[in-house]
C-alpha positions in Angstrom: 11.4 -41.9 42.7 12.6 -38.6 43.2 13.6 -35.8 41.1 16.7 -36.4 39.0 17.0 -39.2 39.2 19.1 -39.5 35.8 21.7 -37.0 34.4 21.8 -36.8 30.8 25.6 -36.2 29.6 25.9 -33.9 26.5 28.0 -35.4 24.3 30.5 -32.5 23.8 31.5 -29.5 25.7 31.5 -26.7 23.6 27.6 -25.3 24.3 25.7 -22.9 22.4 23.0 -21.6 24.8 19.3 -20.7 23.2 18.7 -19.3 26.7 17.0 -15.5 26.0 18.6 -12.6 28.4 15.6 -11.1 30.1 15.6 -7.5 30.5 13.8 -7.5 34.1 14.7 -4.6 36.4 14.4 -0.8 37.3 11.5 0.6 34.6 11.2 3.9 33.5 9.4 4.6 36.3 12.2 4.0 38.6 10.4 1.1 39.9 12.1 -2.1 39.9 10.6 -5.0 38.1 11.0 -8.6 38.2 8.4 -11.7 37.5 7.9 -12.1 41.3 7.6 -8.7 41.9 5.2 -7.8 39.0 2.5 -9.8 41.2 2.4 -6.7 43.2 0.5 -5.2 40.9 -3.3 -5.9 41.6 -4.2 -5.8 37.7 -1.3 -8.6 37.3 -2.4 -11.0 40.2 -5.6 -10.7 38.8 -5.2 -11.5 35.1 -2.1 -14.6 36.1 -4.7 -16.0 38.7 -8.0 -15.5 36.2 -6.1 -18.2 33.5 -3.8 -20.2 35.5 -6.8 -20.9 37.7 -9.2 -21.3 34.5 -6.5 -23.9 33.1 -6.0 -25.9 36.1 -9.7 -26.5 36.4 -9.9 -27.4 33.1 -11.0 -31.4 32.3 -7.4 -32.9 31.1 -7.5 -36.4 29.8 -6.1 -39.1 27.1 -8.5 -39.9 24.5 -8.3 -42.6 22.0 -9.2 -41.7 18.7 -10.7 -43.8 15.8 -13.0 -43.7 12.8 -13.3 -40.1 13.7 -14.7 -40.4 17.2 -13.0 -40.1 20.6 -13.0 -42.1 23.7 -11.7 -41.4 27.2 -9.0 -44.1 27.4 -9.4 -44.6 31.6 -6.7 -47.5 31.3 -3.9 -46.0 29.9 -1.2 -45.4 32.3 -1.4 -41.6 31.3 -5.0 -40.9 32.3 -4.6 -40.6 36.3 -1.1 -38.4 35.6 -3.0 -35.9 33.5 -6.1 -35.8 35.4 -5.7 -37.0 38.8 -2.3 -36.5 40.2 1.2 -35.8 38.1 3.2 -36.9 41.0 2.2 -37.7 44.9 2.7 -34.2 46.0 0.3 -32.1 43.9 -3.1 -32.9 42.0 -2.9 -32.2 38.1 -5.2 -28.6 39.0 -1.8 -28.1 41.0 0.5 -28.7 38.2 -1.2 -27.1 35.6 -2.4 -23.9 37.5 1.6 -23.5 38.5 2.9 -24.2 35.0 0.7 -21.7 33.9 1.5 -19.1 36.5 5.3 -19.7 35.1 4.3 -19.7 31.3 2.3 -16.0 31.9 5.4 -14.7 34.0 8.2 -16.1 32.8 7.3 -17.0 29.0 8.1 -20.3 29.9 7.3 -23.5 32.3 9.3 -26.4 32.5 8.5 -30.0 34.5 10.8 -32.7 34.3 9.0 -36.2 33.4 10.1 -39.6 35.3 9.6 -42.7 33.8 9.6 -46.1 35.2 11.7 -49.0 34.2 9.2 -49.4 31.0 9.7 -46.0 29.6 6.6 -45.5 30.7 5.9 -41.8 32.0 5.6 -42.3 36.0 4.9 -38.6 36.9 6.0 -35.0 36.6 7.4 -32.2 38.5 7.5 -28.9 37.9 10.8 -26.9 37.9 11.0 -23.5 38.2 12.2 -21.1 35.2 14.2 -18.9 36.5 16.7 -21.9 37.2 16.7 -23.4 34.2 19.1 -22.9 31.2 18.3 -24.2 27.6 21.3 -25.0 25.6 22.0 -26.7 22.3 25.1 -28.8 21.5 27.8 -29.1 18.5 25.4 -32.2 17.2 22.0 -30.0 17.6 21.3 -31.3 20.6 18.7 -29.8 22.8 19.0 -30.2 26.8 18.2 -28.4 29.9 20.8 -27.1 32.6 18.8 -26.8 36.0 20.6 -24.6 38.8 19.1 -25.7 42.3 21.4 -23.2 44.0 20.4 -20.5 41.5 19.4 -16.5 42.9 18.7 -14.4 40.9 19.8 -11.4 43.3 23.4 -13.1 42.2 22.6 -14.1 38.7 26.7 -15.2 38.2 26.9 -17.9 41.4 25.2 -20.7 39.5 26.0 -23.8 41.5 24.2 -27.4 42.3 23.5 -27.7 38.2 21.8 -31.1 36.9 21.6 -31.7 33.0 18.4 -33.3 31.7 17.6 -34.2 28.1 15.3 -32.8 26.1 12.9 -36.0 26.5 13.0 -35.1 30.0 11.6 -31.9 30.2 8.0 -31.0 29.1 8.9 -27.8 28.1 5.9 -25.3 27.1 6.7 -21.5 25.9 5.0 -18.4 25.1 5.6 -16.0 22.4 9.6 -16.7 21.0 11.4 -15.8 18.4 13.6 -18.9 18.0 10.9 -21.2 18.7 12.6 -22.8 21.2 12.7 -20.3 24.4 10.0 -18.3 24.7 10.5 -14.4 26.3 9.1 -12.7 29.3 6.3 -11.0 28.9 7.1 -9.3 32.4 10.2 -7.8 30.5 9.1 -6.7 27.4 6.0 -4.9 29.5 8.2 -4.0 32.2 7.6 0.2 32.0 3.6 -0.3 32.1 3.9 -2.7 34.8 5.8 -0.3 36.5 3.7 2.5 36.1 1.1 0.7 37.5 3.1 -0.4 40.6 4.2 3.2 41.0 0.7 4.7 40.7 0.0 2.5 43.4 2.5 3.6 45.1 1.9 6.9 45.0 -1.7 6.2 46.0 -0.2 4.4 49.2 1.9 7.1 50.6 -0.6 10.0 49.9 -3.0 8.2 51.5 -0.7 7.4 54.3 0.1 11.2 54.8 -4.1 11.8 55.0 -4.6 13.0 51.3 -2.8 16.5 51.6 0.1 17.6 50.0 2.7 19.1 51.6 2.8 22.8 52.0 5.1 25.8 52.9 5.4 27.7 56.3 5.8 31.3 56.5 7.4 33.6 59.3 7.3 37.1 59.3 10.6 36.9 61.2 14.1 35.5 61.1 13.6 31.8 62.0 17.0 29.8 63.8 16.2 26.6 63.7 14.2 25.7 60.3 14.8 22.0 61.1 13.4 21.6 64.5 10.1 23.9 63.4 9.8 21.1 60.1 10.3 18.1 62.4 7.7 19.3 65.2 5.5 20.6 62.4 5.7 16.5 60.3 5.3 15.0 64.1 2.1 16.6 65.0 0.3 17.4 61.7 1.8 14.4 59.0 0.3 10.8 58.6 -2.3 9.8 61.0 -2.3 13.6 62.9 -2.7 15.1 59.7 -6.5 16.3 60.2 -5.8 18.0 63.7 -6.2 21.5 64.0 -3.2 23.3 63.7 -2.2 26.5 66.1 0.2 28.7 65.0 2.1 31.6 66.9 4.2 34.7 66.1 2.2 35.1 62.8 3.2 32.1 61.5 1.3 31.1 58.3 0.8 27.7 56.4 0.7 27.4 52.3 -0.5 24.2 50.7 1.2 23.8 48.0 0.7 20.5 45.4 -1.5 18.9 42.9 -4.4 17.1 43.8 -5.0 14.0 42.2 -8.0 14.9 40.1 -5.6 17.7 38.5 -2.5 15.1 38.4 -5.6 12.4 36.7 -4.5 9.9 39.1 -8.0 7.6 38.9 -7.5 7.9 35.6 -4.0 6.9 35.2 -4.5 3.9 37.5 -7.5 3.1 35.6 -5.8 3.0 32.2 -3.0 1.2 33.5 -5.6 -1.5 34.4 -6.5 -1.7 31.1 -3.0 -1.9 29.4 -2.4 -4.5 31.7 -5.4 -6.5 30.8 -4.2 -5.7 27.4 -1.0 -7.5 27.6 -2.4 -10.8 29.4 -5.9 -10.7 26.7 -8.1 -10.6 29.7 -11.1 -9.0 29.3 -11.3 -6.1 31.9 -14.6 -7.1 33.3 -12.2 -10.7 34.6 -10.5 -8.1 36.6 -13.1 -6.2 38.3 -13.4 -3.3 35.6 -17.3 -3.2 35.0 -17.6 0.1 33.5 -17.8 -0.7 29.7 -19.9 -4.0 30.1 -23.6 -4.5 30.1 -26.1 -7.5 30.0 -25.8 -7.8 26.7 -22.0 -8.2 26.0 -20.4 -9.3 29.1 -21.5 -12.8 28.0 -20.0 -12.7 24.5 -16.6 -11.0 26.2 -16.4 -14.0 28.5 -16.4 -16.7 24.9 -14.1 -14.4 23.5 -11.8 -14.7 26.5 -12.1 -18.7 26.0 -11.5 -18.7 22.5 -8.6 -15.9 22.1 -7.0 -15.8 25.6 -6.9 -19.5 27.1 -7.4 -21.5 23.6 -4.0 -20.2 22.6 -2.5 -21.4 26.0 -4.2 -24.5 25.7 -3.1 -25.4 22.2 0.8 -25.2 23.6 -0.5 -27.3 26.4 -1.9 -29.9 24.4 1.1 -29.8 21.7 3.5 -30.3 23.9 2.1 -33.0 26.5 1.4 -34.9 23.1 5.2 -34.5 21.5 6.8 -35.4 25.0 4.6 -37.9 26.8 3.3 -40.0 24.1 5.4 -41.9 21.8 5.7 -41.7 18.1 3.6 -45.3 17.9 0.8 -43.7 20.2 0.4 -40.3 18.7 -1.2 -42.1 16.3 -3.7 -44.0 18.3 -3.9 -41.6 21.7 -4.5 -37.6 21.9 -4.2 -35.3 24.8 -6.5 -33.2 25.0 -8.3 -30.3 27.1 -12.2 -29.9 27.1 -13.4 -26.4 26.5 -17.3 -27.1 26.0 -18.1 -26.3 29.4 -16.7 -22.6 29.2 -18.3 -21.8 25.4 -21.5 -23.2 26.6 -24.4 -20.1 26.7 -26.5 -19.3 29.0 -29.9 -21.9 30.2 -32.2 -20.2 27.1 -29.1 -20.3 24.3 -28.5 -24.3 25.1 -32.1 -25.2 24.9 -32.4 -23.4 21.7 -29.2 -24.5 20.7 -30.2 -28.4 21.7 -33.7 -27.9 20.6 -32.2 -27.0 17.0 -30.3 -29.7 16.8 -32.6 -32.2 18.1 -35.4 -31.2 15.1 -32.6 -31.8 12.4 -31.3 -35.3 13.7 -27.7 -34.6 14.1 -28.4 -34.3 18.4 -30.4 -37.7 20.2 -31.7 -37.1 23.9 -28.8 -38.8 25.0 -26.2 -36.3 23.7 -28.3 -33.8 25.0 -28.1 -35.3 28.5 -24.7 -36.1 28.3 -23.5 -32.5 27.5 -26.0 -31.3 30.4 -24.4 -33.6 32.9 -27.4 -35.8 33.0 -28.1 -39.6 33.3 -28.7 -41.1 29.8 -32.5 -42.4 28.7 -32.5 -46.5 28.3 -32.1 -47.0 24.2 -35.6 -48.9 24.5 -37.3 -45.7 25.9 -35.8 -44.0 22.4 -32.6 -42.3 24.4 -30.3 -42.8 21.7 -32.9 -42.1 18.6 -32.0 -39.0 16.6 -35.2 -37.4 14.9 -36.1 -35.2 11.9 -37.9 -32.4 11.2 -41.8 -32.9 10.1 -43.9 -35.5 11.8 -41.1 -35.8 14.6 -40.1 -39.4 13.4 -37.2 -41.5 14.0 -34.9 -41.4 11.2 -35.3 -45.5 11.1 -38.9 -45.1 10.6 -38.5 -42.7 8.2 -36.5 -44.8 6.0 -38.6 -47.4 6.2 -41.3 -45.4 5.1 -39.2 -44.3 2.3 -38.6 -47.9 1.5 -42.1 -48.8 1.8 -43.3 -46.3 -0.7 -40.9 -47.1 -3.1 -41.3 -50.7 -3.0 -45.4 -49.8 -3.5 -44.5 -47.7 -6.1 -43.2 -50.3 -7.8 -45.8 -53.0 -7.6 -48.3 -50.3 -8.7 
C-alpha cells in the first residue's frame, strides 16, 4: 500500500485557503534565511536535534484505561505502528524524530495515515510541509493539497497536486493563530537566525584571511599601476600566505587598518546569539554546549525544567493529535496514546532511593513498583513483592488491619 492511495474530492470549488504566508528570506542581516538553511547555524542544529532526537526516543504506546489505572494494550492493532514501525520504511524513532524536526522548523508536520480495508489505521508516512497546502471549503471543510512537484526556489509552478482529507492527515502544529496552521518559527526569528549565521560568517572568512584585517599601502611616489601592486600584494600576503614576511622596496610602507574582534565584541556577539537562539527553541543552553552559567548544583534541575517546559508542550500536541486522528470516537473512550516521560524526570541514584524509600515507609510504593520503575525483575508476591508497608513497626498494611480488628473485637469482649 503505497502513498495515496485515495484522493479525497472536495465537494465544491470555490477554496478558502487557511495556509499562513511565511516570511522566510533575506534577514536584516542580508543573509538569506529559509527552514533548510537555518540548520546552518550550529546553535539551530543543536537545539532541532536535542528535541527531535529526545522525542523520537521517547517510549510511545496505546494504553487501555480503566477504573483509573492504565495498561499497555500489546494487541491492539495500533501498538506496533506507534512503537515499532509506522510503515516498512522507517522505525517509529524515525517518524517521530522527523516529524519533530518539521514541527520545530516549519511550525508544522504532516503524515498521511493509510488504512486497510477495516478502517483500521495500517501505517503512516510523513509528508513534508513545505508541500503541503491547508485549505477549507464552502461547507467548512478541512483538507490537505500535497504538491509532489513543489520547489520552493519557484514557489508559483505547483504541479503533481494530490488532495487528502482531513481524516487522512495527522496533522500536528506549533504556535498558530487560527488554530489550524501553525507559523514558522524560522520566520518569525528570521533576523536573529541570521545574525547568527552571519557572525559565523564573518568568523569564517577572517579566519580564512589569517586573522588580519586588511590594511593600506603607502608610496612616497607616483604609483602606475595600483591594481597589479594590490593583486601581487593579496597573492603573496592574503589567506594561507598571510603570516610571511613581507619585503617592501622604494619606501613602500604598510598600514593595518580594521577592528579586531575583541573591539568589534565578536565572542560576545556569537555568544549571545547562542543564547537567543536557545531562547526561541526553550533549550537550556547547557543542551547546546554553553557551560558557562551551570554548576553541579543546577544543571540537574535545568535538565527537568527542559522536560517539563520544552518537550512536555511538544508532547501534549503529539499525544492530542495521534488520539483525535488514529483512534475512533468509540475508542477514545476505552484506549489513550500516550508518551512516557518518567524516565527523563527521574533524579539522580541518591534522589530515587530517597524518593522510593519515602514512599515505601508510607505504603503508597510496594517493592515491586519500586523494581518496576528501576527496570528490575519483580519479587514473587509470596516473598512479599507486592505488599505495601506503613510507617512504625514496618508491617504490612493487611496485618495491620488485622491487628486493628483484633483489638477492637477484644475491646469489646472486655
Amino acid at each position: 500500500m503505497g502513498i495515496f492511495t485515495k484522493i479525497f474530492k472536495p465537494k465544491v470549488e470555490n477554496r478558502l485557503s487557511t495556509t499562513p504566508v511565511f516570511y522566510t528570506g533575506q534577514s536584516t542581516t542580508g543573509v538569506d534565511i529559509t527552514e533548510q538553511s537555518a540548520l546552518r547555524s550550529a546553535a539551530v542544529y543543536a537545539c532541532v536535534r536535542v528535541i527531535s532526537e529526545a522525542i523520537g526516543s521517547l517510549p510511545l504506546k496505546i494504553y487501555e484505561h480503566s477504573g483509573g489505572s492504565m495498561q499497555a494494550k500489546v494487541d491492539h492493532s495500533l501498538y506496533d505502528i506507534l512503537h515499532l514501525a509506522p510503515n516498512p520504511e522507517m522505525t517509529s524513532l524515525d517518524l517521530r524524530e522527523t516529524l519533530t524536526v518539521h514541527l520545530l522548523l516549519y511550525g508544522n508536520a504532516y503524515a498521511q495515515i493509510i488504512r486497510n480495508s477495516l478502517g483500521q489505521v495500517h501505517s503512516l508516512y510523513p509528508l513534508l510541509p513545505n508541500k503541503m497546502d491547508v485549505n477549507r471549503n464552502d461547507d467548512g471543510e478541512i483538507y490537505y493539497t500535497y504538491w509532489k512537484n513543489y520547489d520552493e526556489a519557484r514557489p508559483n509552478e505547483k504541479s503533481g497536486g494530490t488532495t487528502l482529507a482531513a481524516h487522512e492527515v495527522l496533522h500536528i502544529h506549533g504556535l498558530s493563530f487560527d488554530g489550524l496552521v501553525g507559523y514558522s518559527p524560522i520566520a518569525l526569528a528570521r533576523n536573529a537566525i541570521g545574525m547568527a549565521v552571519a557572525t559565523e560568517n564573518y568568523g569564517a572568512t577572517f579566519f580564512a584571511n589569517g586573522a588580519n584585517p586588511g590594511g593600506i599601502l603607502e608610496h612616497p611616489g607616483t604609483l602606475d599601476d595600483h591594481d597589479a601592486i594590490r593583486k601581487t600584494w593579496e597573492a603573496l600576503y592574503k589567506g594561507k600566505g598571510s603570516h610571511r614576511v613581507a619585503v617592501l622596496e622604494d619606501g613602500m610602507k604598510f598600514h593595518q587598518v580594521g577592528i579586531p574582534p575583541e573591539q568589534a565584541q565578536f565572542l560576545e556577539t556569537r555568544k549571545f546569539q547562542l543564547n537567543e537562539i536557545a531562547r526561541i527553541f526553550k533549550v537550556p543552553p547547557h543542551m547546546i554546549g554553553d557551560l558557562e552559567k551551570s554548576t553541579f548544583s543546577n544543571i540537574e534541575h535545568q535538565s527537568m525544567e527542559f522536560v517539563k517546559f520544552t518537550l512536555t508542550p511538544w508532547v501534549e500536541r503529539f499525544e492530542q493529535a495521534m488520539n483525535t486522528k488514529l483512534l475512533s470516537p468509540g475508542e477514545r473512550k476505552k484506549y489513550i496514546i500516550k508518551f512516557n516521560l518518567d524516565g527523563l524526570l527521574r533524579g539522580d541514584y541518591a534522589t530515587r532511593m530517597n524518593g522510593y524509600a519515602i514512599g515505601r515507609q508510607n505504603g503508597w510504593l510496594s517493592a515491586n513498583d519500586i523494581r518496576g520503575l528501576e527496570n528490575m525483575n519483580p519479587l514473587p508476591s509470596e516473598e512479599g513483592g507486592d505488599e505495601y508497608l506503613v510507617n512504625g513497626n514496618m508491617i504490612s498494611i493487611k496485618d495491620a488491619a488485622a491487628g486493628v480488628a483484633y483489638k477492637k473485637e477484644d475491646s469489646n469482649n472486655g
